[in-house]
C-alpha beads as a LAMMPS data file, in Angstrom:
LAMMPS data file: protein, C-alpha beads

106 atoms
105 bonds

1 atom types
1 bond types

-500.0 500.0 xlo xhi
-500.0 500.0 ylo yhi
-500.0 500.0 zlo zhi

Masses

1 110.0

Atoms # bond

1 1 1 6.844 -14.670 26.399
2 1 1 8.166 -14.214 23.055
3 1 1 6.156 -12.509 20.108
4 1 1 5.567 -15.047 17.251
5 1 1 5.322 -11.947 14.198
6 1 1 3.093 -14.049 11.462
7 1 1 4.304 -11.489 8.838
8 1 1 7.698 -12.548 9.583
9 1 1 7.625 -14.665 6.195
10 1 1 6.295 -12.172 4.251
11 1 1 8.750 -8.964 5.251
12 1 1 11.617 -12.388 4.050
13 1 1 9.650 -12.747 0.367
14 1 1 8.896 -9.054 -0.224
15 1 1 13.051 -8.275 0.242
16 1 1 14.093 -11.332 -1.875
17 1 1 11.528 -10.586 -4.442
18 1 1 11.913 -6.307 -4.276
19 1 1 15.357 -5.563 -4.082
20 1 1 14.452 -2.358 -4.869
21 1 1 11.357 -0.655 -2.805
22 1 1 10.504 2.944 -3.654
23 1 1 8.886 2.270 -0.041
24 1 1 8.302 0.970 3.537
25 1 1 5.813 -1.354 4.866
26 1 1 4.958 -1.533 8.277
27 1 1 2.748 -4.515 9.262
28 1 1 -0.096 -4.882 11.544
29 1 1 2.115 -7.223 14.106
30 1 1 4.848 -4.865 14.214
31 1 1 6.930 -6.463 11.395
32 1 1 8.686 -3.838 8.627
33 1 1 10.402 -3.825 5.743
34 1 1 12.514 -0.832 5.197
35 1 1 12.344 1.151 1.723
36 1 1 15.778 1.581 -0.290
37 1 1 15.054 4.916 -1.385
38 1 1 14.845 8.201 0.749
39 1 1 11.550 9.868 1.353
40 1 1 10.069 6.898 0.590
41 1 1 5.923 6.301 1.667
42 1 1 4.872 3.907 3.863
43 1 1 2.104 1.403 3.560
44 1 1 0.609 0.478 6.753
45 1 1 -1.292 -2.701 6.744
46 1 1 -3.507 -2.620 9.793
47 1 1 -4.889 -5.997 9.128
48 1 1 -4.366 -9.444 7.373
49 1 1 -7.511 -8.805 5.311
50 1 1 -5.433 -5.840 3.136
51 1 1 -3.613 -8.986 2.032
52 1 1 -6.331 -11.324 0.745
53 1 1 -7.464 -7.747 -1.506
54 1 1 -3.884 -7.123 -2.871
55 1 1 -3.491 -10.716 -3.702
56 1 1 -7.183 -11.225 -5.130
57 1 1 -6.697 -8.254 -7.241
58 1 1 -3.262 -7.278 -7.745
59 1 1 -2.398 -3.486 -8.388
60 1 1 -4.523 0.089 -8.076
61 1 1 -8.148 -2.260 -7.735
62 1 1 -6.579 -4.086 -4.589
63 1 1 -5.071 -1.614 -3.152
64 1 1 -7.758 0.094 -3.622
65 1 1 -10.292 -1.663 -1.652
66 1 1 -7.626 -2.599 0.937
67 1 1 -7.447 1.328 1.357
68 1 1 -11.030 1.991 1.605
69 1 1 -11.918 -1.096 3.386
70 1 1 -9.223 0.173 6.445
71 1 1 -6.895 -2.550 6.074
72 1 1 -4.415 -0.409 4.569
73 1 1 -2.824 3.107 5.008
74 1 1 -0.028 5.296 3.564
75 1 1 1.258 8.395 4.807
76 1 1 1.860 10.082 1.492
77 1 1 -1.146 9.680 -0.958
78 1 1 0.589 11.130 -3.404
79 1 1 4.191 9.673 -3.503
80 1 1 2.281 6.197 -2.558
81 1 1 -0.429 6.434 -5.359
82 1 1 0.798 3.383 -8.135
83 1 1 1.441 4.171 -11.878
84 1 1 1.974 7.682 -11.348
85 1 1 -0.927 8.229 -13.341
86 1 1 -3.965 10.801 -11.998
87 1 1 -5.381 10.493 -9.008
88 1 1 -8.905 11.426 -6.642
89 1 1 -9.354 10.851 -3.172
90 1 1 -12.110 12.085 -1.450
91 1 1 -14.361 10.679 1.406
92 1 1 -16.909 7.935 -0.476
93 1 1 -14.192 6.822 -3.436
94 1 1 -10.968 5.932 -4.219
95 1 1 -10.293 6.551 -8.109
96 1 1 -6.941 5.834 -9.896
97 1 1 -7.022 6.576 -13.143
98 1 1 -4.442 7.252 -16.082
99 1 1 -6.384 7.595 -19.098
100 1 1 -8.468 10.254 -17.732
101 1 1 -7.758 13.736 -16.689
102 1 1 -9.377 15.213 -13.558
103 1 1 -12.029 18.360 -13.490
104 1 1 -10.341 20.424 -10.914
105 1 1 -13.255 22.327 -10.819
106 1 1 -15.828 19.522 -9.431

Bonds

1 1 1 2
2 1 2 3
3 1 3 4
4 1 4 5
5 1 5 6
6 1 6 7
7 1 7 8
8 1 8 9
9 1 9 10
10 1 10 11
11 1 11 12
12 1 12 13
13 1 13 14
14 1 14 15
15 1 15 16
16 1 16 17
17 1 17 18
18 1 18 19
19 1 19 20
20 1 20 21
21 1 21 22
22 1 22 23
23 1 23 24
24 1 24 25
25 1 25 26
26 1 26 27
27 1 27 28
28 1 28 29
29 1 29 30
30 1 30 31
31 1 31 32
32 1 32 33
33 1 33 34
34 1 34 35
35 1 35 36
36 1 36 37
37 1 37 38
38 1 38 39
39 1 39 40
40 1 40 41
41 1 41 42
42 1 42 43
43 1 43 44
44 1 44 45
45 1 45 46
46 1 46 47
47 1 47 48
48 1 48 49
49 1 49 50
50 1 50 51
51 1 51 52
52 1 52 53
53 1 53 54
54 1 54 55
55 1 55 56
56 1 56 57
57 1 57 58
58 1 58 59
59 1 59 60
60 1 60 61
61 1 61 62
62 1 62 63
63 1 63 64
64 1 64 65
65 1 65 66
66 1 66 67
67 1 67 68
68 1 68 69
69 1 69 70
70 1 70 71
71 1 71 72
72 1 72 73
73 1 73 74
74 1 74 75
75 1 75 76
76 1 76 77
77 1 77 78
78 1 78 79
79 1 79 80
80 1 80 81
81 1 81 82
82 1 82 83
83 1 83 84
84 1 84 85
85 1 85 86
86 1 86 87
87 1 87 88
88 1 88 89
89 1 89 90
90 1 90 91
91 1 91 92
92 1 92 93
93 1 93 94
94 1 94 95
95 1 95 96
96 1 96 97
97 1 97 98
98 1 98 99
99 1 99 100
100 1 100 101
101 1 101 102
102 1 102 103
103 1 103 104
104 1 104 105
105 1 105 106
């Protein structure tokens, strides 16, 4: 029995559209698109609802909820994190902000 992978068609669009991907994504069906530069973090997306965040609310905010919702993983916060700009993690929020500086001391 073969396995029908449904993100088949989006691993084709992500390569024609990214060229160039400072990363990997591994999908929830066992589909991947490989990143073009070494070292490279990967975005797991555990389920088909990480999708309908990213696309609702494109950038940090859907990612965002995608990653605290479950839908989505990386294994490097840090080289994963979009923008570049500063970053919090802890257990109850997901903050990405680059106009404000964190208090290391909180």
């Amino acid at each position: 029995m073969a396995l029908i992978r449904l993100s088949a068609p989006l691993s084709r669009e992500l390569t024609r559209t990214m060229p160039s991907r400072p990363f990997r994504v591994r999908f929830w069906d066992g589909g991947d698109v490989e990143a073009t530069e070494p070292r490279a973090p990967t975005f797991l997306i555990r389920r088909p609802g990480a999708l309908a965040h990213i696309i609702a609310a494109p950038g940090s905010l859907g990612l965002g909820r995608a990653y605290v919702e479950g839908s989505l993983d990386v294994d490097d916060l840090e080289a994963g994190r979009p923008g570049g700009g500063d970053c919090r993690f802890d257990r109850h929020e997901l903050a990405i902000r680059e106009d404000v500086p964190i208090d290391e001391t909180a």
